[in-house]
MINU-519446 format. One line per 2 residues: number of its first residue (from 1); their letters; for each residue x, y, z of C-alpha. Coordinates in steps of 0.001 Angstrom, whole numbers, plus 500000, padded with zeros to 6 digits. Layout:
<recs>
NUM> A> X/Y/Z | ... $
</recs>
This chain:
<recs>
1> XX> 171499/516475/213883 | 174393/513903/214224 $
3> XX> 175971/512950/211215 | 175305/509171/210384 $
5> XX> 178212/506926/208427 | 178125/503003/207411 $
7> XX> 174919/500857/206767 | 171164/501879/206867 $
9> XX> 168960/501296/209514 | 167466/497865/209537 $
11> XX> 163756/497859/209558 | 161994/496561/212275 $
13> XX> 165614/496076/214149 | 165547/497726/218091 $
15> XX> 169412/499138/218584 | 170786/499956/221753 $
17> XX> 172332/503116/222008 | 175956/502983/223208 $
19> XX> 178054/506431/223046 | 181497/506080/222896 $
21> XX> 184747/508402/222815 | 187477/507612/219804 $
23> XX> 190721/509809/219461 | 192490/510582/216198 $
25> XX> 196132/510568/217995 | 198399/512162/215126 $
27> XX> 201940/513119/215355 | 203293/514155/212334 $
29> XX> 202819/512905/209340 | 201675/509822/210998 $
31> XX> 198571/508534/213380 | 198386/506175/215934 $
33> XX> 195251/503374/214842 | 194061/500101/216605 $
35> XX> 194230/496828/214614 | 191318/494753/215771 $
37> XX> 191494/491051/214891 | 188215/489506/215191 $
39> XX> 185462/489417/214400 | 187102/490860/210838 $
41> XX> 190541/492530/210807 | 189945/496097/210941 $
43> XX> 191676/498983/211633 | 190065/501273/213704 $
45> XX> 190548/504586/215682 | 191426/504166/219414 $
47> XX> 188044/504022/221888 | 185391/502416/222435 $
49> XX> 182522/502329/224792 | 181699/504680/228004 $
51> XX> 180914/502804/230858 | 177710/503478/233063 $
53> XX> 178733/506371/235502 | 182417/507003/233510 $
55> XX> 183263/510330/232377 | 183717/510682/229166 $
57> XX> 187615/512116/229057 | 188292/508728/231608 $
59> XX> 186694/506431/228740 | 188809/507718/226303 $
61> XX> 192121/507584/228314 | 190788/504157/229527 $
63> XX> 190232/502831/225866 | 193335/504184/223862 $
65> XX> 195342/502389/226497 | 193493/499293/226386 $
67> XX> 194431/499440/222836 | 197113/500482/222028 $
69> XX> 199277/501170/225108 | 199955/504610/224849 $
71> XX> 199200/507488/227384 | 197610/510035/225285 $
73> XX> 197058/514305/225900 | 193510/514993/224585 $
75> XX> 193221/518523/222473 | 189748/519352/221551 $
77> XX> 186590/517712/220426 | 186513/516935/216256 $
79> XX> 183245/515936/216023 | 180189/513421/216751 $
81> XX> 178943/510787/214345 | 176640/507750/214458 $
83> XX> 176668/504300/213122 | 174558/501185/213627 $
85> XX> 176091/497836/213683 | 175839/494693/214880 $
87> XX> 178411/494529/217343 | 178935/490220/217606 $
89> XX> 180970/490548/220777 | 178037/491712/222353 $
91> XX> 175732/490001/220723 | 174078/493315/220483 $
93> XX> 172764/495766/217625 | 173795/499563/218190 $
95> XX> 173586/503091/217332 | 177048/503886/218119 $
97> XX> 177547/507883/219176 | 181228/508179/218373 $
99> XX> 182110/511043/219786 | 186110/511872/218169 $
101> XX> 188385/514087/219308 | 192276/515108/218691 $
103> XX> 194916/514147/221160 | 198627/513657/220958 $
105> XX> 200525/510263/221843 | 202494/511382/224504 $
107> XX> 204366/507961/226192 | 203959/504236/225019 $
109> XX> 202915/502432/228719 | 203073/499391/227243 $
111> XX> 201682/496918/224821 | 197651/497090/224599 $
113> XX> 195764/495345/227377 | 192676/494614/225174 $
115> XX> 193361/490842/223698 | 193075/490764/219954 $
117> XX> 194435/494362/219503 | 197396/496327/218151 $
119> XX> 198685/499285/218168 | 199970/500474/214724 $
121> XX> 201513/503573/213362 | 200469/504288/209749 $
123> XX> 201070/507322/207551 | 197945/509508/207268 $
125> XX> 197129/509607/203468 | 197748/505458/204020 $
127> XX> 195058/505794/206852 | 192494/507485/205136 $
129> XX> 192146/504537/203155 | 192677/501960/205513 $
131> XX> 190061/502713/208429 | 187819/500411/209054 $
133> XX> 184982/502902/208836 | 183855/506021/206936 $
135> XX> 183407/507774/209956 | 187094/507230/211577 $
137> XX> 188050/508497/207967 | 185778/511598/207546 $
139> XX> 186982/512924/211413 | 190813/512093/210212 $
141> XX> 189813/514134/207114 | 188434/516908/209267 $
143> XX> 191544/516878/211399 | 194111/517024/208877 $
145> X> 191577/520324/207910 $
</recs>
């Protein structure tokens, strides 16, 4: 059974599953996050959504460049959550499964590519509050052990 985080099911509401791959991208006592813009300022761990036919591990390199610029080296798998949402940009209501997993900055490419994003560095213990969602924060938790 998958872990779920954030708001309760709506009754009656049909989501649309959408997995996705998210990487907690630590190097020492800091981590690398996403600043998201609209539609509310959040910060967020780097991902997003797999496209139809991607691997997984191309998603996730995809996405944390999109958002942040950086060329990351992917460690191991942290964990698996679920959250539904109503994702506006979409115009779509999910059940998010956020599959997280550790990986190391390794070389900043550039700045992100996705508009309305930023990457940010942010101490750890500052992070745990600061994530957007209580998932993000439980698989930081986990990772820090």
């Amino acid at each position: 059974m998958i872990r779920r985080y954030g708001e309760a099911v709506k009754a009656g509401q049909h989501y649309r599953r959408r997995p996705g791959v998210y990487a907690v991208l630590l190097q020492g006592d800091q981590i690398l996050a996403t600043h998201q813009a609209e539609p509310v300022p959040e910060f967020q761990l780097p991902g997003g959504g797999i496209d139809k036919g991607e691997h997984p591990m191309a998603a996730l390199h995809r996405e944390v460049y999109e958002e942040t610029g950086w060329k990351i080296a992917i460690r191991r798998q942290l964990g698996v959550f679920r959250r539904f949402t109503y994702m506006p940009e979409y115009d779509l209501w999910a059940e998010k499964i956020c599959a997280v997993y550790l990986a190391q900055p390794v070389r900043r490419l550039g700045p992100p590519t996705e508009a309305g994003h930023m990457a940010v560095w942010l101490p750890v213990e500052e992070a745990l509050q600061l994530l957007g969602n209580a998932g993000d924060r439980a698989m930081l938790a986990a990772a820090l052990g």
